[in-house]
C-alpha positions as CSV (number, residue, x, y, z in Angstrom):
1,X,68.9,86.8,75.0
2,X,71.4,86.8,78.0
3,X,74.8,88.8,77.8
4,X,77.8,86.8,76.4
5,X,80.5,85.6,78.8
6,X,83.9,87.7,77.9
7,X,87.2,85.7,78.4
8,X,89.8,89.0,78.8
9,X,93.0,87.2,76.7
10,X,96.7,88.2,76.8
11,X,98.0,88.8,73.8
12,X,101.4,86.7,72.3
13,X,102.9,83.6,73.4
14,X,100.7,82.6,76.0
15,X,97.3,83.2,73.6
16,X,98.8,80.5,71.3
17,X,98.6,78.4,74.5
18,X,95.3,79.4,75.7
19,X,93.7,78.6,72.2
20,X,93.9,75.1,72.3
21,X,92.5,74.6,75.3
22,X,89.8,76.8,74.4
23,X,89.3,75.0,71.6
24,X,88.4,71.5,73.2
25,X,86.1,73.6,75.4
26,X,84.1,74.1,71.8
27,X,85.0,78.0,71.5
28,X,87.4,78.9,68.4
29,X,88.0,82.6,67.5
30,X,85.3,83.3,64.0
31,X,88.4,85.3,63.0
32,X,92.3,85.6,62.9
33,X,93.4,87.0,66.3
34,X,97.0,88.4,65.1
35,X,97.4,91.5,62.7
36,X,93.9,93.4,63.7
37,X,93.3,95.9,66.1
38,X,89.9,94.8,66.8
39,X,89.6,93.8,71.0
40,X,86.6,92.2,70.7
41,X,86.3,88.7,68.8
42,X,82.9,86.6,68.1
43,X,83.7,82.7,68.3
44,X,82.2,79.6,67.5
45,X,79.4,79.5,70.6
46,X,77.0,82.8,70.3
47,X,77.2,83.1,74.1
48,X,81.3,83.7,74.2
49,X,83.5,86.8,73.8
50,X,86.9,87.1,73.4
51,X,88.8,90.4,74.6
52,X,92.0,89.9,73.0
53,X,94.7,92.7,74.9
54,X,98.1,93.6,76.6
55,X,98.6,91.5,80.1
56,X,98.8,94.0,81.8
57,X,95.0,95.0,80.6
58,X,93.5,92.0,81.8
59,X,93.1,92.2,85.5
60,X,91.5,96.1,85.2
61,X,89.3,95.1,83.0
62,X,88.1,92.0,84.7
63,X,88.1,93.6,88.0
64,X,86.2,96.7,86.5
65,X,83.7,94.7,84.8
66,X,84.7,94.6,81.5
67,X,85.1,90.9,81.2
68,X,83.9,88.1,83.2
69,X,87.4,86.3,83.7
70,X,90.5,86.8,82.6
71,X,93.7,84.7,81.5
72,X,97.3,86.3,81.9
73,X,100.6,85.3,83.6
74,X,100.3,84.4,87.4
75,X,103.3,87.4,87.4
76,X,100.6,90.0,86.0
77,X,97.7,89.1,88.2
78,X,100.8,89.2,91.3
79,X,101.9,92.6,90.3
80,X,98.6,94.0,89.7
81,X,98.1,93.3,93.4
82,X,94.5,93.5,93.7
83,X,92.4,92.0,96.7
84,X,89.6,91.9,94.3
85,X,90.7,89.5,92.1
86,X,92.1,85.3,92.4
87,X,93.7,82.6,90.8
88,X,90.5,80.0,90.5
89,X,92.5,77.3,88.6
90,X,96.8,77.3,87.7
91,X,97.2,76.4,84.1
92,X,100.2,75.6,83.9
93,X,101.5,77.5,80.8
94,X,104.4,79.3,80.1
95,X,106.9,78.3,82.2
96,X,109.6,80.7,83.0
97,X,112.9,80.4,84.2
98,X,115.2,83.9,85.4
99,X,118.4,84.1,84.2
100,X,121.1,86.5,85.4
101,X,124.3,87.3,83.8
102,X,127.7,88.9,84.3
103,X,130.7,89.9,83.5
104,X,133.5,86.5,82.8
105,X,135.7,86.3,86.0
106,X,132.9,88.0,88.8
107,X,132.5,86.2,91.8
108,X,128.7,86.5,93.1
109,X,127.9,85.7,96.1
110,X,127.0,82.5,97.7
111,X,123.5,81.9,98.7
């Protein structure tokens, strides 16, 4: 038997995007993701992991060989900054917009 290919998940908002699109691939989760601390999840296909963690844990672990890819924000994978890793396909989830406030009455700057 060969070793299972391990998908390296970020938890919360985007993992309830990724799902779907997992789904239609054929691989569902044989369990409820939320509310255990199991990492490690069997799915639907024998010859698929899922590594369910923080963003932040899933460049490491795919670059030290703990999983075989890895799906996080293009922001984690940027600030992990590693020359060992890339961005094979964008999936266009979780847009994100930056917002600034201030005080009422400040005058910012002109760019």
């Amino acid at each position: 038997m060969t070793e299972p290919l391990i998908f390296a998940l970020a938890k919360g908002r985007l993992l309830d995007d990724i799902l779907p699109l997992l789904a239609v691939l054929g691989i569902e989760p044989t369990e409820a993701l939320t509310g255990s601390r199991k990492l490690i999840f069997e799915t639907t296909r024998p010859d698929v992991r899922l590594l369910v963690l923080r963003a932040t844990d899933v460049p490491p672990y795919v670059e030290r060989g703990g999983a075989h890819l890895g799906i996080t924000g293009k922001d984690t994978l940027l600030e992990y900054g590693s020359d060992m890793l890339c961005e094979p396909v964008d999936l266009h989830l979780s847009k994100c917009r930056l917002m600034t406030a201030t005080r009422k009455g400040v005058d910012l700057p002109k760019f």
